[in-house]
SEROVO-176525 format. One record per residue (C-alpha): residue in three letters; y, x, z. Coordinates in pm, whole numbers, plus 32768, in hexadecimal, padded with zeros to 4 digits. Layout:
ALAYXZ
...
END
This chain:
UNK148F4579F154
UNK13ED459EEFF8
UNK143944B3EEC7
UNK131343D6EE9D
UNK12FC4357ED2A
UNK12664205ECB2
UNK11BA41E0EB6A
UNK11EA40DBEAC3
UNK10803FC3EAED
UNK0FAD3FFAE9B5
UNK0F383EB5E964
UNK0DDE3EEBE8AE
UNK0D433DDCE797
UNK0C2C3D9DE69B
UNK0C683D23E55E
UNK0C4A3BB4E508
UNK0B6F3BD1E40D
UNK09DB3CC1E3CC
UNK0B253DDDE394
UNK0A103EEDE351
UNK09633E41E223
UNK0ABC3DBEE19B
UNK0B7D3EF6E17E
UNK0A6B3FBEE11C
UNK0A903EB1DFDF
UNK0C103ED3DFCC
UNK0BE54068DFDB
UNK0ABE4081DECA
UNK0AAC3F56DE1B
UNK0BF73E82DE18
UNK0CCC3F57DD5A
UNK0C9C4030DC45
UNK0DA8411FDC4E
UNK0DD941D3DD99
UNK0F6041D9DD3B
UNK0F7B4075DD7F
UNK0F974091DF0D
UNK10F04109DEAD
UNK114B3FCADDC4
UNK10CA3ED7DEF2
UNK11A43F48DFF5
UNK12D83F60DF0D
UNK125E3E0DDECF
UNK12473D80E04D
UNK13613E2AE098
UNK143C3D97DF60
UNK13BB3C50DFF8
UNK14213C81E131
UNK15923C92E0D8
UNK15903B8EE002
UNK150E3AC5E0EB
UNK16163B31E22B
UNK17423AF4E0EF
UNK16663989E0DD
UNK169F3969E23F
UNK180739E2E291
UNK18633891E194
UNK183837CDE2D5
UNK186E38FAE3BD
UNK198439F4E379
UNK19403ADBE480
UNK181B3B4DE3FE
UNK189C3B90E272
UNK17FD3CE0E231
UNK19153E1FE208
UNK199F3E30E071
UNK190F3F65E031
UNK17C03ECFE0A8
UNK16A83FB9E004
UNK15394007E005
UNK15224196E06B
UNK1419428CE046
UNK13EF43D4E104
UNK12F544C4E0C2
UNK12BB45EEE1C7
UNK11E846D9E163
UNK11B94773E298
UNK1148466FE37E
UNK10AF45D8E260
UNK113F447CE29E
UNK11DB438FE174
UNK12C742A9E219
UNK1320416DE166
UNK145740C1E221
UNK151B3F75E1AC
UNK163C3E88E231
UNK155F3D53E24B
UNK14FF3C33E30C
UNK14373D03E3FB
UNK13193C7AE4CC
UNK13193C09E61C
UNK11F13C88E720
UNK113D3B5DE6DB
UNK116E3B81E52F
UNK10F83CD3E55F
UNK0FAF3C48E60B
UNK0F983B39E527
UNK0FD43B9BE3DF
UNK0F4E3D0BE400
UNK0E463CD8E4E6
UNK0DA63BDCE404
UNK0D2F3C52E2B0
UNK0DA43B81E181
UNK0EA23AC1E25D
UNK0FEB3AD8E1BC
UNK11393A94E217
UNK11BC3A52E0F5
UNK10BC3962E086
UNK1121388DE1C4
UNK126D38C0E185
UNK1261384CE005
UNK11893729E0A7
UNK129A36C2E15A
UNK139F36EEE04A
UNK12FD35FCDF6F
UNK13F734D4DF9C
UNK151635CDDF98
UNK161135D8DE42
UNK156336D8DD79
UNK16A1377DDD21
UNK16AC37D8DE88
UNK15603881DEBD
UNK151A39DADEF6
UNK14653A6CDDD8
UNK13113AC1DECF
UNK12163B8CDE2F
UNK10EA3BB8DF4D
UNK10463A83DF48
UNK0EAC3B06DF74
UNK0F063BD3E0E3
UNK0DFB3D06E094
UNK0F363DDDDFF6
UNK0FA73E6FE12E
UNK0E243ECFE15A
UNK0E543FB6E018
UNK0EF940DEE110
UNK0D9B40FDE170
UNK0D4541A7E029
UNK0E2E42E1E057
UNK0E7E42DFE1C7
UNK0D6742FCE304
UNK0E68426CE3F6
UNK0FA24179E39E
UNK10BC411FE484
UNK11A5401BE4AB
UNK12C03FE5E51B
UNK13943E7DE505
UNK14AC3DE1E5BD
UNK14D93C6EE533
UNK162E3C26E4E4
UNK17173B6EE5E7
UNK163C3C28E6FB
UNK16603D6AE7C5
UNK15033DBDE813
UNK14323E5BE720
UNK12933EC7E701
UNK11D53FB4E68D
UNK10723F5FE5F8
UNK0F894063E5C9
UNK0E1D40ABE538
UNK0D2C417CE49D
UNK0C824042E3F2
UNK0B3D4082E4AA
UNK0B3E3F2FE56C
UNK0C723F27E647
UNK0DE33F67E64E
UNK0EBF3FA2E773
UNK102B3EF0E7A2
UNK111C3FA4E86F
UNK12AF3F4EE8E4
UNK139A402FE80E
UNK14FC4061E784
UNK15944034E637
UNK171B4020E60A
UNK17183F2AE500
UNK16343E1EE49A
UNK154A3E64E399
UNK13ED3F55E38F
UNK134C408EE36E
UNK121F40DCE2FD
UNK11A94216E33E
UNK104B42A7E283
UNK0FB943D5E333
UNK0EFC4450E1A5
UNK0DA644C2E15D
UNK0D5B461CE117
UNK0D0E4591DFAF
UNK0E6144E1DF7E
UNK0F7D4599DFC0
UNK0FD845A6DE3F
UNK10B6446FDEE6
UNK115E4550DFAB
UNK120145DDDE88
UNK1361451FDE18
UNK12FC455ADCA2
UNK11DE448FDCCE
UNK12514398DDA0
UNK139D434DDC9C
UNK12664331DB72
UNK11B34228DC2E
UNK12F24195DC7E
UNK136441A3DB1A
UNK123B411DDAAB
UNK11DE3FCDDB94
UNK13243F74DC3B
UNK1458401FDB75
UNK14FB3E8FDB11
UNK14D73E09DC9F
UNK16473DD3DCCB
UNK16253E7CDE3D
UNK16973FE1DE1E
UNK159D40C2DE48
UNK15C5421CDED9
UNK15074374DF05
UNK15884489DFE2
UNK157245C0DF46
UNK15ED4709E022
UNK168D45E6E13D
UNK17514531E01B
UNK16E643B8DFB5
UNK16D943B4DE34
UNK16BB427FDD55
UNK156C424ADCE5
UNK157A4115DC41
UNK1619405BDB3C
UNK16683F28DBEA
UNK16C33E73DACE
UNK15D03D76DA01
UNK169E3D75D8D3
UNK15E63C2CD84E
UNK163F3B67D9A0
UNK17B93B84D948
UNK185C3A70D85A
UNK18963B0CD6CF
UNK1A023AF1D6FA
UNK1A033C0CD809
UNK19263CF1D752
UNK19D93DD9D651
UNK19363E70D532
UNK193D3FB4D5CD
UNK18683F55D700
UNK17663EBCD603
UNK17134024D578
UNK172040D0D6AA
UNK16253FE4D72B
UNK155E3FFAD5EF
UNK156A4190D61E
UNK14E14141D74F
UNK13B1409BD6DA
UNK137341E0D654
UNK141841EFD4DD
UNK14E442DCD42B
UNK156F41E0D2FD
UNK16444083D31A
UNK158E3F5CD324
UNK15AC3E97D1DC
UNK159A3D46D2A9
UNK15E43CF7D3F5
UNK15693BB8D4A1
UNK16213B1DD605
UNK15E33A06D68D
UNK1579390CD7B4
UNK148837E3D7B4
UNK14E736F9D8C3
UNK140E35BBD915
UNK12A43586D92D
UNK125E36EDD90C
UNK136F37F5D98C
UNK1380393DD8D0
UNK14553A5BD869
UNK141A3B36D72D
UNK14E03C7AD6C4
UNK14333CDAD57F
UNK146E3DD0D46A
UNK13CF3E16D307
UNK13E63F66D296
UNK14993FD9D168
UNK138F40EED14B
UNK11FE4120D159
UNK11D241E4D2B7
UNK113D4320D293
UNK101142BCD36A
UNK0FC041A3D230
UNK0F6E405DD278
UNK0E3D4044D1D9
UNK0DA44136D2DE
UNK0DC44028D3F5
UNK0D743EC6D380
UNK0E103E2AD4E1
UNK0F523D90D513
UNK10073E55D652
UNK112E3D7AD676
UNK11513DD2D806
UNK112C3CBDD8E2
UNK12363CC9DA1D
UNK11E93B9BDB2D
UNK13413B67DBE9
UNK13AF3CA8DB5E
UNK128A3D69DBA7
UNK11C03E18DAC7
UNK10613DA4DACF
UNK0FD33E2AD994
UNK10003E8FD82D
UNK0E823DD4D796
UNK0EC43C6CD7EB
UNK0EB33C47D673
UNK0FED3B90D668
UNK10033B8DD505
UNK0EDD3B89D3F9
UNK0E6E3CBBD369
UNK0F1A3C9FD22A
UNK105E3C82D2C4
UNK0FF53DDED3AD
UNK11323E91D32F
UNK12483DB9D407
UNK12B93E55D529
UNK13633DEED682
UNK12FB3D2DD7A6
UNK129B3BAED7F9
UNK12E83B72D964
UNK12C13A2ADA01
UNK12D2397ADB1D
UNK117838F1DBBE
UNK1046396CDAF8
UNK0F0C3984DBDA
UNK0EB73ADFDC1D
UNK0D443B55DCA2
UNK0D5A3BF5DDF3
UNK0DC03D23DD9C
UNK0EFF3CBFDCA3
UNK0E373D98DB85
UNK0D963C80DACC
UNK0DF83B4CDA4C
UNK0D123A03DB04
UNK0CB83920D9E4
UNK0DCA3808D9A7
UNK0E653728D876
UNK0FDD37A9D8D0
UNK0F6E390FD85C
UNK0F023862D72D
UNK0FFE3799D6D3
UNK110838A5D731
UNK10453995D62C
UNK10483876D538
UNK11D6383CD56A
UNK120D39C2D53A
UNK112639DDD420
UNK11E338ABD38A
UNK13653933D3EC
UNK12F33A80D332
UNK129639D8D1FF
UNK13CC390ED1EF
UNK148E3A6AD1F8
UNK13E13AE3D0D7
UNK142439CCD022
UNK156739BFD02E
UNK15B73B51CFFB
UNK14C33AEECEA1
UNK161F3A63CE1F
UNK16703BA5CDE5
UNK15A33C23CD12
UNK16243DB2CD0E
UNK16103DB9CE78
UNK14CE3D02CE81
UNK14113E03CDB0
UNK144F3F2DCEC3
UNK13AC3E7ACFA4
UNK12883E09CEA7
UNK125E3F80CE36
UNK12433FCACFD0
UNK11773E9ED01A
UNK10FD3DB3CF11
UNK0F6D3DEBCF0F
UNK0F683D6DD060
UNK0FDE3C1DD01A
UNK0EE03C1BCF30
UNK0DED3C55D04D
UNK0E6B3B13D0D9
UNK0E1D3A96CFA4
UNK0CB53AF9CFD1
UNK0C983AB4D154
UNK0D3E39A3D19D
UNK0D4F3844D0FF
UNK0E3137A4D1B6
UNK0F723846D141
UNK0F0E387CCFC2
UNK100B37C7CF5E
UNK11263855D004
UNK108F39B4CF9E
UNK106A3959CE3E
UNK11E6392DCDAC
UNK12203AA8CEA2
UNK11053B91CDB6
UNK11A83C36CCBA
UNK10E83CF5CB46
UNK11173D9ECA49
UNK11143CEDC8FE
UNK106C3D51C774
UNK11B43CB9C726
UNK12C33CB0C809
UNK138C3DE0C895
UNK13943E35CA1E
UNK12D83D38CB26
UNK127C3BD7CAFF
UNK124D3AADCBB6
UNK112D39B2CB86
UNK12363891CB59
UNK12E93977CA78
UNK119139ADC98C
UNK1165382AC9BC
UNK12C237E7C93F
UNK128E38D7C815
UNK10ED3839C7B1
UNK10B137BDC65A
UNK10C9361FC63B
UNK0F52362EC5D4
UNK0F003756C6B5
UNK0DFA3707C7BD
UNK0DFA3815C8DB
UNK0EB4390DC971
UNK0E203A56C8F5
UNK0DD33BA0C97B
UNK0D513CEEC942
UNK0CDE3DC6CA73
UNK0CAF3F51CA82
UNK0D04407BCB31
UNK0E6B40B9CA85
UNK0F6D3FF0C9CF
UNK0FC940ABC8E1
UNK0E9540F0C876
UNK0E373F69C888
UNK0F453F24C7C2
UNK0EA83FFEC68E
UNK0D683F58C6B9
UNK0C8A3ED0C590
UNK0C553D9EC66E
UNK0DC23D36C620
UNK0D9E3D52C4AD
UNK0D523BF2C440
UNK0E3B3B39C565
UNK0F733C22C4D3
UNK0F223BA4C378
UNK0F493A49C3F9
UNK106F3A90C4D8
UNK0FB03A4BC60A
UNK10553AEDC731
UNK0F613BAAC821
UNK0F693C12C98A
UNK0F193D90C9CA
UNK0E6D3D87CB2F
UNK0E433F1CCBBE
UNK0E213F10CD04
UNK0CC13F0CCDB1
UNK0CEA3DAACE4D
UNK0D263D19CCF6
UNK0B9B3D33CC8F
UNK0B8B3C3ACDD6
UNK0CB23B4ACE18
UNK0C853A83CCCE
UNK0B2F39FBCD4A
UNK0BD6395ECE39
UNK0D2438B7CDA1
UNK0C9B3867CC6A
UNK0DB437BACBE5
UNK0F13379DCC0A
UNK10223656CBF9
UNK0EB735BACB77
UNK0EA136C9CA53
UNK0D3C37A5CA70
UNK0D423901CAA3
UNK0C7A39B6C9DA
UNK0C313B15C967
UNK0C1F3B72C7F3
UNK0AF53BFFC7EB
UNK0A6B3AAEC85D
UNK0B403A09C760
UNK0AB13A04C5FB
UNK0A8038A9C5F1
UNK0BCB3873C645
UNK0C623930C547
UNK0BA038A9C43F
UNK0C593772C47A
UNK0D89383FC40E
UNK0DF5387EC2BB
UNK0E6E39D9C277
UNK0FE23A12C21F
UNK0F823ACAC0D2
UNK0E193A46C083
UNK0D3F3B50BFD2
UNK0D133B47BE5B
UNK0BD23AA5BDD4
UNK0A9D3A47BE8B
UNK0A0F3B29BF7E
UNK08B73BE4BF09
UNK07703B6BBF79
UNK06D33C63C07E
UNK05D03B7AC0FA
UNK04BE3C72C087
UNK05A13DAAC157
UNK05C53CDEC297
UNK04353C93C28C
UNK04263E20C278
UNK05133E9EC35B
UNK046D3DA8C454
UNK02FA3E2FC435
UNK039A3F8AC457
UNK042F3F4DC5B6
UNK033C3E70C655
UNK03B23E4BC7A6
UNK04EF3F32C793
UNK059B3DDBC71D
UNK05843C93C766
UNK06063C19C605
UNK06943CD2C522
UNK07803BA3C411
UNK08583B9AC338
UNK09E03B6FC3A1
UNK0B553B10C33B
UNK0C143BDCC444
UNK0BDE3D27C3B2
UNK0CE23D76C29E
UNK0CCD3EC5C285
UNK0BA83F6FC34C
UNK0A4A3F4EC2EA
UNK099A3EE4C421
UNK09FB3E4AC55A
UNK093E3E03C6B9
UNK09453CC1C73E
UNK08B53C0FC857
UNK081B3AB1C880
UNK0906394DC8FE
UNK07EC3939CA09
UNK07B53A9ACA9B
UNK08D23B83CB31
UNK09E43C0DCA2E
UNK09C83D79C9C0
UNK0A803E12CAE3
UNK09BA3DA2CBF7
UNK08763DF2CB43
UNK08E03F8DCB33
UNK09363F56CC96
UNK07E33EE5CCF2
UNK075C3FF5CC4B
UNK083D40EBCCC9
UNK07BE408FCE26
UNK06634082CDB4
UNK06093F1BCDA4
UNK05AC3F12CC35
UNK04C33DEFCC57
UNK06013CF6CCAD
UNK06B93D80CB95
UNK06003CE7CA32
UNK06263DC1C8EB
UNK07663D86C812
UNK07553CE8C6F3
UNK07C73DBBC5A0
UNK08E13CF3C4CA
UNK08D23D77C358
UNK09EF3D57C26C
UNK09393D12C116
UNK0A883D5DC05B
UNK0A763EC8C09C
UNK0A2D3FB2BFC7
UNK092D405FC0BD
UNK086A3F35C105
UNK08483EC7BF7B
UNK07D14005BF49
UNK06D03FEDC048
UNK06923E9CBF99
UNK065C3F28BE7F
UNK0561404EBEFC
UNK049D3F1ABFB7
UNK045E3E80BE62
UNK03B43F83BDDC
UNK02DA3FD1BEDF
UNK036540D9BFA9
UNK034B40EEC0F6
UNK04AE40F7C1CC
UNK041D412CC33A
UNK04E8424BC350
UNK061E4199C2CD
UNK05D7407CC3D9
UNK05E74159C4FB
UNK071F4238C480
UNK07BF40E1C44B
UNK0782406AC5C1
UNK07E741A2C62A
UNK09154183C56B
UNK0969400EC625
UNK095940E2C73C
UNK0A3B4206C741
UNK0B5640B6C692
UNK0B204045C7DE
UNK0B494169C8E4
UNK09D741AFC911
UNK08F542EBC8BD
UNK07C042B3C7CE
UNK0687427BC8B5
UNK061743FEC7EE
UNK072F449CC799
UNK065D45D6C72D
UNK058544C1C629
UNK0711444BC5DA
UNK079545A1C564
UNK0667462FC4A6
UNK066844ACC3E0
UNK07ED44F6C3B6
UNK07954654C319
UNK067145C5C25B
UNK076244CCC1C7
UNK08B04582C18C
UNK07C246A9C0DE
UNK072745CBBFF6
UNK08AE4542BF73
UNK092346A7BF65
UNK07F246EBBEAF
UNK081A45F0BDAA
UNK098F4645BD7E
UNK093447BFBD4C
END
């Protein structure tokens, strides 16, 4: 008499749902990185054991094994990634129920259910949308699973190509928990490789507490962190495990500030963040976007939720939190006021930190060397926080030594003085050289030397400070006037009326005015620009980027105590004509202020003309 063997009934089922439209979305449209199929089932399967340690609170017998774990097993040669956990498992009819139905999840009915429970007590339950498990689909042509639900012997295995149907069949599993097995595509089996496998691990769920495994040559290794460094109280993290985590993030320096804490109440968050104490050598200015990474229950959803503003793109570290809507697929943030009010409450904690490591004013000036023009950014950008920004810039001063505050420059202003005053260029030491400082040093007028590129733009928009103006020398002739010189000159100053008239017709339109002026001291000409129109600065920037018809001609200061300019006087009274002498003199203003003469070729052969004629005469 032969053995006769039974199989075991194969139950067969169609989806719950138009299956062949929907996971043609998930597989092509849902997600935008393929790697993510790997992130969802860590996710469902991290979920699963929390939910069966949920559970065992009222039922011991089904507490999941200590050394619970989430393990991955590539084999190459069937071509098969097996992803097995300790979890809740699924009875036949959760099998039927919540994979047989796309975007039916589990663990959304399960957090419904939990919504009356202590939330100290709840499982920390990431799935919420049910299309994740769907995301197999994208590497694998066939998935199968197998469950046994914990505090039950039998166990199921569910099966399907995603073409319409899947099959359930009786099975065995020695524990409770599942496996899911993904038979890859020809086009996929870069998962089959443990390498890849730990990256994508690394990268989207290295903090979920669950261990996470990969078996490399029949030996589980950890693939996973497990830690999220930023969920743990401050007193149990030591100084040490700060920089590790920072080298994590990718840096090769110690953070000059470090940033812990937990908001509790209306809106739950944690935050784990670090300011540099160097410029990274990919610079900041390269990438205008904040990519503070943004971790959902521990995990990582993305690093462009724009957590922070862009001026404040060069603090590191993570923002996790508890409930923020998710789209579908868990890459984009759904449009909510919790995002922005926890961006707002970072944004703010940040600033507080710099405010208070301003005390010090030695250690305060590594990080403005690293970081200061973007705060001046925020200056520019963002009106809302100008005046937390503005006591945090720091200058250089025409009369003070190292950086300066504007409270500082405030503290030091003349009783009459009326604004805060600056000078903008492309270099401070050059700046502080400049003719335009002339007359405000002869009056003891303290001057701010702007030189980065955002200073020709922030000042438009904070245009004064602690109710004092801001306003740039070049702009401030009538200002000085006011002033009365330490030294005043000896006698009265000459008249030039009839050389200003001149100089005038001889420019035309390469000036705007060309006047008279108290601020020069030493040099013979000066440009200025008008109170109305854009200071200096900002005009050779428009030009540079060839927008000359925003940026009006400069006016040409004179001083009519030099010796150059009564002579020229004195040449206009008799007659002779001085176009040449205008244009060298404008050209002149120019090279004092950091520009080339519109001809430089016309400038050097007038230069020759000029310095052969004196040579001549003193031969």
């Amino acid at each position: 008499m032969s053995d006769t063997v039974i199989e075991p009934t194969v139950e067969r089922h169609d989806f719950g749902a138009e299956v062949g439209r929907l996971l043609d979305l998930v597989v092509h449209s849902l997600y935008s990185e393929r790697e993510i199929f790997l992130r969802e089932l860590v996710a469902n399967a991290a979920d699963a054991t929390d939910r069966r340690r949920f559970e065992s609170l009222t039922d011991p017998a089904i507490a999941p094994p200590p050394e619970a774990k989430v393990r991955i097993v590539p084999d190459k040669a069937a071509r098969t990634l097996t992803i097995s956990d300790d979890g809740i498992g699924m009875s036949h009819e959760d099998m039927v129920s919540n994979l047989g139905t796309i975007a039916r999840s589990g663990s959304r009915m399960f957090g419904q259910q939990l919504k009356a429970t202590n939330p100290e007590d709840r499982p920390s339950l990431i799935g919420q949308f049910g299309v994740g498990f769907y995301s197999a689909f994208m590497v694998a042509d066939r998935v199968e699973v197998t469950s046994r639900r914990a505090g039950t012997d039998a166990a199921w295995t569910w099966a399907s190509d995603g073409r319409g149907e899947f099959t359930m069949q009786a099975s065995a599993r020695e524990t409770a928990g599942t496996d899911i097995v993904l038979h890859m595509k020809a086009d996929a089996e870069e998962y089959l490789e443990p390498m890849r496998l730990e990256t994508v691990v690394r990268k989207w769920a290295d903090h979920v507490t669950l261990p996470v495994t990969i078996s490399r040559d029949g030996k589980d290794e950890p693939a996973n962190e497990g830690t999220a460094l930023w969920r743990k109280s401050k007193a149990e993290v030591t100084e040490e495990n700060y920089h590790d985590f920072y080298r994590h993030l990718g840096n090769f320096d110690t953070p000059w500030a470090t940033l812990h804490w937990r908001a509790e109440g209306a809106m739950e968050y944690s935050a784990l963040l670090f300011i540099p104490d160097m410029k990274p050598f990919d610079p900041v200015d390269n990438d205008r976007e904040s990519h503070l990474r943004l971790h959902v229950r521990r995990m990582f959803i993305t690093a462009d939720a724009k957590m922070l503003p862009p001026w404040l793109r060069f603090v590191q570290g993570v923002v996790d939190t508890e409930d923020l809507p998710l789209n579908v697929s868990r890459e984009m943030l759904q449009t909510t006021p919790v995002l922005a009010r926890i961006r707002k409450a970072v944004t703010n904690r940040v600033l507080t930190e710099l405010k208070s490591k301003a005390k010090d004013a030695a250690d305060y000036e590594k990080f403005w060397d690293n970081f200061g023009p973007l705060l001046k950014e925020g200056i520019w950008e963002n009106n809302e926080h100008q005046k937390d920004l503005a006591p945090l810039l720091r200058f250089k001063s025409s009369s003070a030594e190292g950086w300066t505050s504007l409270p500082d420059y405030v503290g030091r202003m003349k009783p009459e003085q009326e604004a805060i005053y600056t000078l903008t260029g492309d270099n401070a030491e050059s700046l502080a050289r400049s003719a335009q400082l002339e007359g405000f040093r002869a009056r003891g007028i303290e001057v701010l030397l702007l030189a980065d590129p955002i200073d020709a733009f922030w000042p438009d928009r904070m245009d004064r400070f602690e109710e004092k103006p801001i306003r740039s020398v070049t702009q401030g002739a009538a200002d000085l006037a006011k002033l009365a010189p330490t030294e005043a000159p000896e006698g009265e100053a000459p008249d030039v009326t009839a050389l200003v008239a001149a100089l005038k017709t001889a420019l035309g339109e390469d000036v705007s005015d060309v006047r008279t002026t108290d601020r020069l001291v030493e040099s013979a000409v000066v440009l200025g620009a008008g109170t109305a129109g854009p200071d200096l600065q900002m005009q050779r920037l428009l030009r540079r980027a060839g927008r000359e018809s925003f940026a009006p001609a400069p006016v040409l200061e004179i001083n009519p105590r030099h010796k150059l300019l009564t002579a020229l006087a004195a040449r206009v009274a008799e007659g002779t004509d001085v176009a040449d002498e205008a244009r060298t003199l404008l050209d002149l203003a120019r090279v004092q202020d950091g520009e080339l003469p519109r001809d430089p070729a016309s400038f050097a052969r007038r230069v020759e003309q000029a310095l052969a004629s004196v040579l001549g005469r003193v031969g």
